[in-house]
C-alpha positions as CSV (number, residue, x, y, z in Angstrom):
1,X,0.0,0.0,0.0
2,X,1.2,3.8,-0.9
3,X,2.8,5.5,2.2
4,X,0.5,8.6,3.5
5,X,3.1,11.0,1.9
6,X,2.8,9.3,-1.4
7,X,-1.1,9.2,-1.5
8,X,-1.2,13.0,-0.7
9,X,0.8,13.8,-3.5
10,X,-0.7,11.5,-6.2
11,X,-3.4,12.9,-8.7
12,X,-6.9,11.4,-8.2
13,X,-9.2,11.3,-11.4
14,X,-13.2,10.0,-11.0
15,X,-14.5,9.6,-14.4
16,X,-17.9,8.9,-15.4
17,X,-20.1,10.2,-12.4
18,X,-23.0,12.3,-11.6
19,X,-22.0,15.7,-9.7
20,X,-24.1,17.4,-7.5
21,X,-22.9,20.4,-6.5
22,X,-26.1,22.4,-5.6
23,X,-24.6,25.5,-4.1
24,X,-21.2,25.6,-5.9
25,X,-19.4,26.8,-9.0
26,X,-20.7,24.3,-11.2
27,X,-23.7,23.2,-9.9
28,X,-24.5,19.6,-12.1
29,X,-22.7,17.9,-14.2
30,X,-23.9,14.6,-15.5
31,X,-21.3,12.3,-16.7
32,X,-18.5,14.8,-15.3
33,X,-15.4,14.3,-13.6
34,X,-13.4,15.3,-10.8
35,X,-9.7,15.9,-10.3
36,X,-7.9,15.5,-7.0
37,X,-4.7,16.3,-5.8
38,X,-2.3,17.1,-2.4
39,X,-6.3,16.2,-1.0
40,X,-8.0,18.9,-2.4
41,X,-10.8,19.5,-5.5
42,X,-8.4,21.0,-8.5
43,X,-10.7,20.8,-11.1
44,X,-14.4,19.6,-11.9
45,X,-16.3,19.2,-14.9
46,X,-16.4,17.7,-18.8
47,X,-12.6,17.0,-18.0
48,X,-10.3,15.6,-20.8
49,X,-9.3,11.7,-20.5
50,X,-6.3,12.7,-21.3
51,X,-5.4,14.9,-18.2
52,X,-2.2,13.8,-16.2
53,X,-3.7,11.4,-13.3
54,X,-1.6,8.9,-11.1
55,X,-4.9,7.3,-10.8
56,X,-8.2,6.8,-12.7
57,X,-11.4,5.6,-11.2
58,X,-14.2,5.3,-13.3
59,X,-17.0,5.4,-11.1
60,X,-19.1,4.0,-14.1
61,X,-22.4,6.8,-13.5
62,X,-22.6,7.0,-9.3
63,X,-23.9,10.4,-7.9
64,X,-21.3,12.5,-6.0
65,X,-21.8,14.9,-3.5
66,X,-20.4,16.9,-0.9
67,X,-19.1,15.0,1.7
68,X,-22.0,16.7,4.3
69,X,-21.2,18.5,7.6
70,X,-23.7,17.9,10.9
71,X,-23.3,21.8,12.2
72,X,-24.3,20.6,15.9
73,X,-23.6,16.6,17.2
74,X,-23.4,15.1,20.5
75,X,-21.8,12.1,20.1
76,X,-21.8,11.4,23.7
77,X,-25.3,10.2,22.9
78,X,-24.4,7.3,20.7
79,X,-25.2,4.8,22.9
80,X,-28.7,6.2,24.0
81,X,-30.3,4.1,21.1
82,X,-32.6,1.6,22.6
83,X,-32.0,2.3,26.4
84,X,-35.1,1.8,28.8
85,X,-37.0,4.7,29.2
86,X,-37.0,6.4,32.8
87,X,-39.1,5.4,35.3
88,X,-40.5,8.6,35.8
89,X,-42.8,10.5,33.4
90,X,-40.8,13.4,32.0
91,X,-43.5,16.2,31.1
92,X,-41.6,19.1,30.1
93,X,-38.2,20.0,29.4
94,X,-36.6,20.7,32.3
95,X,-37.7,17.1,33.4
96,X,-35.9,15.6,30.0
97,X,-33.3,17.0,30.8
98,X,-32.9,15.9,34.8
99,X,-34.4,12.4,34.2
100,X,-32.5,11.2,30.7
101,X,-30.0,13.1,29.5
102,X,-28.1,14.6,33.1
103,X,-28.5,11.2,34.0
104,X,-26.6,9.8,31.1
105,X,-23.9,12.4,31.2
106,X,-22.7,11.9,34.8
107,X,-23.0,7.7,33.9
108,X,-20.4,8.3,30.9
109,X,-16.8,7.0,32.0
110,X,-13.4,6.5,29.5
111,X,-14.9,3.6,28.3
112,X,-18.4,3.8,27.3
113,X,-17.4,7.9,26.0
114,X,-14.7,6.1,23.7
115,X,-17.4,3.7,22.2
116,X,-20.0,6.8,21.9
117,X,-17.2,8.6,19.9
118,X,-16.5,6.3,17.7
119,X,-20.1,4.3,17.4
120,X,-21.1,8.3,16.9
121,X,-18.2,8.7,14.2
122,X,-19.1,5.8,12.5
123,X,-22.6,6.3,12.0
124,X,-21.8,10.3,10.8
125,X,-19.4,8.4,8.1
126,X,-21.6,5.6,6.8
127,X,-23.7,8.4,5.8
128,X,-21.8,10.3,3.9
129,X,-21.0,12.7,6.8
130,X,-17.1,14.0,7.1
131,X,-17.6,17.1,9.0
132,X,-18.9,16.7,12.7
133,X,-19.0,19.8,15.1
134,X,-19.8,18.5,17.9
135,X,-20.8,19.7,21.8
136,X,-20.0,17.1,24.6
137,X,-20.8,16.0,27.9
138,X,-19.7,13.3,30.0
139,X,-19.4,15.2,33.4
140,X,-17.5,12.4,35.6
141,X,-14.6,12.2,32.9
142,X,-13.4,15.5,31.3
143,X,-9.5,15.6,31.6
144,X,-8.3,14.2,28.3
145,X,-12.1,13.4,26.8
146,X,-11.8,16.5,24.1
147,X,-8.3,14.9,23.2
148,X,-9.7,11.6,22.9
149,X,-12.2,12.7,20.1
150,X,-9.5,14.5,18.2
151,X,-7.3,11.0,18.4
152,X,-10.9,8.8,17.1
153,X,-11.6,11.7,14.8
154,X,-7.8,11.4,12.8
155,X,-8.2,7.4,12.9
156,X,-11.7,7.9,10.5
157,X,-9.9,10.8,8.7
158,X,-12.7,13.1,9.6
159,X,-12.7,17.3,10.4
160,X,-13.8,17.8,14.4
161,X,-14.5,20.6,16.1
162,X,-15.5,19.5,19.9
163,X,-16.0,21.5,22.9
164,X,-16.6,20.5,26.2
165,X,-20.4,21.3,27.9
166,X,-19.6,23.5,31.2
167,X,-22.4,24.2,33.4
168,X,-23.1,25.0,37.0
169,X,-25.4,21.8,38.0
170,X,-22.3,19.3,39.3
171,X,-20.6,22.0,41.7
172,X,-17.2,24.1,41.7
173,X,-15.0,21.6,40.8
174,X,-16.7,19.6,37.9
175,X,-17.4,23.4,36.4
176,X,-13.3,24.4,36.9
177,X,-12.6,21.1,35.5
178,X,-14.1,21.5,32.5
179,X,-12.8,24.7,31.8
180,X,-9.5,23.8,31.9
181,X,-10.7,20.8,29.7
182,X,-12.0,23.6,26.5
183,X,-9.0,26.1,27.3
184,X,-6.1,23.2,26.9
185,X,-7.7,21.8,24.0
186,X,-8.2,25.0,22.3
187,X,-4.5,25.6,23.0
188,X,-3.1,22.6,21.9
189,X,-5.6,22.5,18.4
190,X,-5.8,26.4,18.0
191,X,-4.2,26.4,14.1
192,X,-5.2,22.4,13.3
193,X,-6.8,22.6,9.8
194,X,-9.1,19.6,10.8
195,X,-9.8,19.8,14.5
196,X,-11.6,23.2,15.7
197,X,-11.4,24.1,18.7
198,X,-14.7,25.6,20.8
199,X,-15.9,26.7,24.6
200,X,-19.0,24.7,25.3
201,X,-21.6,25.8,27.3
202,X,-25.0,24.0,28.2
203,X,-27.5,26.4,28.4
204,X,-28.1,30.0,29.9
205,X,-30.3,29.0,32.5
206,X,-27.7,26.6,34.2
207,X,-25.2,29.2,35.0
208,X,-24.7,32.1,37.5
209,X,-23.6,35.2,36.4
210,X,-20.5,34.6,38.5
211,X,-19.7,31.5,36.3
212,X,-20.3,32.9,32.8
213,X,-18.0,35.7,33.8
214,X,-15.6,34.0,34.7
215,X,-15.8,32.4,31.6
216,X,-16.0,35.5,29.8
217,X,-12.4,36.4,31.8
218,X,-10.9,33.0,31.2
219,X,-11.5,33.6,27.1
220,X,-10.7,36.8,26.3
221,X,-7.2,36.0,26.7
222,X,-7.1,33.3,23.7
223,X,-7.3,34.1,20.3
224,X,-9.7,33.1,17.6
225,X,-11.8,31.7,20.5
226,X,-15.6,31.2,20.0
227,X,-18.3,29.5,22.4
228,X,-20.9,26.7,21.3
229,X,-24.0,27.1,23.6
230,X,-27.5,26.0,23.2
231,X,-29.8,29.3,23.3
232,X,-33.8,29.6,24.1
233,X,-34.1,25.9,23.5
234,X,-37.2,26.0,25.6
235,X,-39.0,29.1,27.6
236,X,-37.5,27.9,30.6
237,X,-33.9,29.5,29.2
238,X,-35.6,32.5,28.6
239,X,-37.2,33.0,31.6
240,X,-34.4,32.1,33.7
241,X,-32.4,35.2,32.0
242,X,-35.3,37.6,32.5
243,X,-35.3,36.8,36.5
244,X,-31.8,37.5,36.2
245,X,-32.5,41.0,35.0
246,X,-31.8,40.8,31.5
247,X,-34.0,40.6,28.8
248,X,-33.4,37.3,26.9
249,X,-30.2,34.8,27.0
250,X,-28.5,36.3,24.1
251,X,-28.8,39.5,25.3
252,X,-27.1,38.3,28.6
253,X,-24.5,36.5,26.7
254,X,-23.7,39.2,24.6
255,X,-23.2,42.0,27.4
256,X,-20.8,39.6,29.3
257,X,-18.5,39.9,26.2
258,X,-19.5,36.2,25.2
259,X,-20.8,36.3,21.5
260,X,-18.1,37.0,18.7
261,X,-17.9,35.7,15.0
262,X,-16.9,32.3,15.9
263,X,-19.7,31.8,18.2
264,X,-22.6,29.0,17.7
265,X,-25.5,29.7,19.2
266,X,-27.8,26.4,19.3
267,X,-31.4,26.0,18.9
268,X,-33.4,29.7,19.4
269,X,-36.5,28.4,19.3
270,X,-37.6,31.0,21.3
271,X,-35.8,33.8,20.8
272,X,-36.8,37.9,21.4
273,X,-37.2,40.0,18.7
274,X,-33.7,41.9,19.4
275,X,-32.4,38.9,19.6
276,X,-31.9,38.5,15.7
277,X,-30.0,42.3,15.6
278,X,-27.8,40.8,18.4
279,X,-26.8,37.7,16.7
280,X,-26.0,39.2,13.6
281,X,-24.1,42.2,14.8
282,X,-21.9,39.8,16.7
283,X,-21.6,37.5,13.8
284,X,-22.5,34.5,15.5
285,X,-23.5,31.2,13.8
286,X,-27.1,30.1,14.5
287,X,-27.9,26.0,14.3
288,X,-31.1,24.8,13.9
289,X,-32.3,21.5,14.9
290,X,-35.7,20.1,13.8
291,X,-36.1,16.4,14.5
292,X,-34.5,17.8,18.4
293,X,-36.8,19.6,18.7
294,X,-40.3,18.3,18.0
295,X,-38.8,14.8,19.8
296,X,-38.3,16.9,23.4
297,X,-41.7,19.1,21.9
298,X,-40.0,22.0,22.6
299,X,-41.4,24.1,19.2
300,X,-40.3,24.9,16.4
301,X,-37.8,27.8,15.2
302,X,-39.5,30.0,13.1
303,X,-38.8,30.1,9.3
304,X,-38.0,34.4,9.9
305,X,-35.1,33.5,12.3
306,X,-33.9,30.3,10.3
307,X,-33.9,32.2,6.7
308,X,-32.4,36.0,8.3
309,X,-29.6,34.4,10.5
310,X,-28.7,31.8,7.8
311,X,-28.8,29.4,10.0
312,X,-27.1,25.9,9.4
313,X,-28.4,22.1,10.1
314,X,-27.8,19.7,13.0
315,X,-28.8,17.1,14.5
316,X,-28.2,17.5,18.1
317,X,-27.4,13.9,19.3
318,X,-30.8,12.4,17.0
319,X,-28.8,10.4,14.4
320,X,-25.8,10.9,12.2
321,X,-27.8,10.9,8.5
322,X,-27.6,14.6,7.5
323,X,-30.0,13.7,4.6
324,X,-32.8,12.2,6.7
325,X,-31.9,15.5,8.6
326,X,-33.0,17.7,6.1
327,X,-36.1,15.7,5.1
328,X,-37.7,15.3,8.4
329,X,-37.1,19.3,8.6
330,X,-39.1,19.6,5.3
331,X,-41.7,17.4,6.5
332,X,-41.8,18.4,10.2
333,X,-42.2,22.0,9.3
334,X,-44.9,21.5,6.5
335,X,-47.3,19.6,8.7
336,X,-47.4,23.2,10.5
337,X,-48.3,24.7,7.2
338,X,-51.4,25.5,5.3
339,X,-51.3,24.1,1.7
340,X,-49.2,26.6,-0.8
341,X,-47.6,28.5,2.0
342,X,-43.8,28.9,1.7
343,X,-41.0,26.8,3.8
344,X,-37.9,26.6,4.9
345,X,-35.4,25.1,2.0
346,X,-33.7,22.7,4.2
347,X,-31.1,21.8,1.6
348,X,-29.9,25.1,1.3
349,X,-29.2,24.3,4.9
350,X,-27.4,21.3,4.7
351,X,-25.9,22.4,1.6
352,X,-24.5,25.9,1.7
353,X,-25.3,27.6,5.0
354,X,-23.4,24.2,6.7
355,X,-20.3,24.5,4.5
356,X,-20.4,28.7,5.4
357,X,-20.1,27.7,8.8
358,X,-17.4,24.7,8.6
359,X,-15.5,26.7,6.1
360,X,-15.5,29.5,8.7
361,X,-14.7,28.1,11.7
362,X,-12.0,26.0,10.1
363,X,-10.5,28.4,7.6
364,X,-10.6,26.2,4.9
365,X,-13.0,25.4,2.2
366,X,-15.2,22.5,3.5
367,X,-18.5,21.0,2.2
368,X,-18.4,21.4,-1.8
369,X,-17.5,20.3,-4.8
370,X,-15.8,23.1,-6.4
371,X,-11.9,24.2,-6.8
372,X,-10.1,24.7,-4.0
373,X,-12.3,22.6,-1.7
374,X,-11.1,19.7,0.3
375,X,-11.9,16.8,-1.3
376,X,-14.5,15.2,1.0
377,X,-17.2,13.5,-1.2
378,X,-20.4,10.9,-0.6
379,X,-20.2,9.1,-3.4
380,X,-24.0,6.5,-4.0
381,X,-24.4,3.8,-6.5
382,X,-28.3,5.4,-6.9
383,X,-30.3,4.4,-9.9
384,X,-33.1,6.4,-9.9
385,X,-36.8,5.5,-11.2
386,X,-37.4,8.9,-12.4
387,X,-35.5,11.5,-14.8
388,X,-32.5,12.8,-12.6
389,X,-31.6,16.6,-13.7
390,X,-30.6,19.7,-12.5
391,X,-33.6,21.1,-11.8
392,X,-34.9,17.9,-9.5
393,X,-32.1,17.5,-7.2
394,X,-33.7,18.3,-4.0
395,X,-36.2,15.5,-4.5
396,X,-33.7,12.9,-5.5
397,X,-31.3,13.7,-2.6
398,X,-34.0,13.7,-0.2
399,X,-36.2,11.5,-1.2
400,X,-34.2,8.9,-3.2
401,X,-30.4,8.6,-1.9
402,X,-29.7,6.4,1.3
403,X,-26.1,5.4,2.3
404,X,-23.2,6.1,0.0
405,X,-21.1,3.7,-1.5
406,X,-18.4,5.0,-1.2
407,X,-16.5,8.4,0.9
408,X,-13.6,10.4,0.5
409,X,-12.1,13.0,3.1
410,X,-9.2,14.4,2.0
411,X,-8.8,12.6,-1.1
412,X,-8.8,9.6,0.5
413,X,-11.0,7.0,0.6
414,X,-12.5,6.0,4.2
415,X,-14.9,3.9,2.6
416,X,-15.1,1.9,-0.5
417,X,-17.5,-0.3,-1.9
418,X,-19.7,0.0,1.5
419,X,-16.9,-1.3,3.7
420,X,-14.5,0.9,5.8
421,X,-10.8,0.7,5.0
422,X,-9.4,1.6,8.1
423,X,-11.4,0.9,10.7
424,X,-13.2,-2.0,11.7
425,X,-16.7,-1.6,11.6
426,X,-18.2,-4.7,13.6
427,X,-15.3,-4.2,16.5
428,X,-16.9,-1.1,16.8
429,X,-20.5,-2.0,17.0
430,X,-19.6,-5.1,19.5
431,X,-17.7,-3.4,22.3
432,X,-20.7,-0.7,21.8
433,X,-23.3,-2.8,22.6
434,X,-21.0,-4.2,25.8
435,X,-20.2,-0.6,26.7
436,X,-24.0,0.7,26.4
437,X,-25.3,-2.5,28.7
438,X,-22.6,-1.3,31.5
439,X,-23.8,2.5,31.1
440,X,-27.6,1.7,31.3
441,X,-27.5,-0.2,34.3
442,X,-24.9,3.1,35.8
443,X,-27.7,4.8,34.4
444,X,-30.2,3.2,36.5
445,X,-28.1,3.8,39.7
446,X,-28.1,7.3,39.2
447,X,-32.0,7.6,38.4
448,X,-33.6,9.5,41.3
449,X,-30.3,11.3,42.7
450,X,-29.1,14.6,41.9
């Protein structure tokens, strides 16, 4: 097999594929090509056979896309598929949170986080998914947890951005802990080209201002620094900052210097009118997330905020299938709407407002298919039943792709023919399913404690 150095610098040409490109350059080409080289997109299009290529792959008329980006992940819920249901009856958010998912959080050790990385990992890449930004939680093991994704996220060849959830609800030292977790892996990833560094906070409504202060102090030293935070997920976050004194959460975020350019803000389901101004004036990155959100029945972000701020797609911990993302958006929104009423374009979402965001926080170009791009493609051996053109791509994708054949990140391929080529896919799965029996039954020690 080629050493690493020697794959990097050979010249990659697919030949005889479908491009979709939807938001790029060139936005469909069928019967096209791509050229690849030192990992990047050097040239798409009707390219000449004859073209100097170490390599030629015909890929014999598969559709390519962008390999796809999942703007807000927790992976640290990988292994929450299946588990028994609490014994209580959650009713609202707040009790969600305190009876499943604080529960889970505080049961996560070295272990049973490794296997929700990569189970997590593994399920973003079998769909086509090389991008993961991702906010996590496992509160009784932070030292070294950030570090531990970055390590899992190299071995699949994936980009990462992680940061690690602070909050006030598991005391002084948990909270310190945690910091110091986000401040040395920002340090030791700050100028990484595929692992981005955030500060991750829960939520408004679990902090004093004493602690998001001292956040706010710990920060400003560090450069190109930006928080990941969910915002107004429920009303409960917004009327935990108006007892404070303030008028909503981003408005309390933003006047304790914590909102800049690099900043997500998660959910806003229920944000205040000014809130838009202030999110935009900071430059912050809005993420929405629609099959989160009518699962915990929280609402649903309105198509104003969604379409002014630009806001990207995630999944927040639901699944790793960007595509099945963006469809259940479409559908879950147009149940709410009367027939011939405008919607939300959730592929523009997944397909351009995602790759703004990766491409910003990274600094690189991330999540298309034109020149210049890294050369992270889903590639899927689709034969369709209908006419497949330019100007139905939305329903194909959507409706008509399921797992791709084959991925590349980088240039390289991390899965071929449906199996991985570096990893090993049922090793993963098993010592998942041993891992996720241990953390339930932790799980069911902890129900009922705080």
């Amino acid at each position: 097999m080629p050493s690493m150095e020697k794959l990097n610098k050979m010249k990659t040409l697919l030949t005889n594929c479908r491009i979709v490109n939807p938001y790029g350059e060139i936005k469909f080409v069928e019967n096209g090509s791509i050229l690849i080289a030192d990992g990047i997109i050097k040239e798409i299009g009707k390219i000449d056979f004859g073209v100097l290529a170490d390599e030629v792959i015909d890929l014999k008329g598969k559709t390519v896309l962008p390999g796809m980006i999942n703007a807000h992940a927790h992976l640290y819920s990988a292994l929450a598929v299946g588990m028994p249901f609490p014994k209580g009856n959650p009713t609202n958010f707040t009790e969600i949170l305190e009876q499943v998912w604080w529960i889970l959080d505080r049961a996560l050790d070295e272990e049973s986080t490794k296997a929700s990385f990569e189970s997590g990992l593994l399920d973003h890449l079998r769909h086509g998914v090389t991008t993961v930004i991702d906010h996590h939680s496992s509160q009784n093991y932070v030292s070294g947890s950030l570090q531990l994704l970055a390590d899992i996220a190299k071995q699949f060849g994936m980009n990462i951005s992680s940061a690690f959830e602070m909050t006030d609800r598991n005391g002084i030292q948990t909270f310190q802990e945690s910091l110091e977790e986000n401040i040395r892996f920002h340090n030791t990833y700050e100028k990484s080209e595929t692992v981005r560094p955030l500060i991750g906070l829960h939520a408004s409504f679990t902090f004093s201002d004493e602690s998001l202060q001292h956040i706010a102090d710990k920060v400003k030293h560090l450069s190109n620094w930006g928080i990941h935070v969910h915002t107004a997920e429920d009303k409960v976050d917004q009327i935990d900052a108006k007892k404070r004194g303030y008028v909503s959460v981003i408005q309390r975020l933003d006047s304790l210097g914590l909102l800049n350019e690099n900043s997500l803000v998660i959910h806003g389901i229920h944000f205040q009118p000014n809130d838009l101004e202030i999110v935009k004036e900071s430059g912050a990155m809005l993420v929405h997330n629609p099959s989160s959100n009518a699962n915990n029945r929280v609402g649903m972000t309105s198509s104003e905020i969604v379409e002014t701020l630009k806001a990207g797609l995630g999944t927040d911990g639901m699944q790793g299938n960007m595509l099945a993302e963006a469809k259940e958006g479409t559908l879950i929104r147009s149940s709410h709407l009367a027939g011939g009423a405008s919607s939300v374009n959730y592929a523009e979402l997944l397909f351009k407002n995602n790759p703004d965001i990766a491409t910003k926080l990274f600094n690189r170009k991330i999540g298309k298919l034109d020149p210049g791009y890294s050369a992270d493609l889903a590639i899927f051996d689709y034969h369709p039943r209908t006419k497949f053109h330019a100007g139905n791509w939305i329903g194909h994708t959507l409706f008509g792709l399921d797992k791709p054949c084959d991925v590349m990140t980088g240039g390289q391929f991390r899965i071929r023919d449906y199996d991985f080529t570096e990893i090993s896919e049922i090793n993963i799965l098993n010592n998942a399913q041993n891992q996720s029996t241990k953390l339930w039954k932790r799980m069911e020690a902890l129900e009922g404690k705080k």
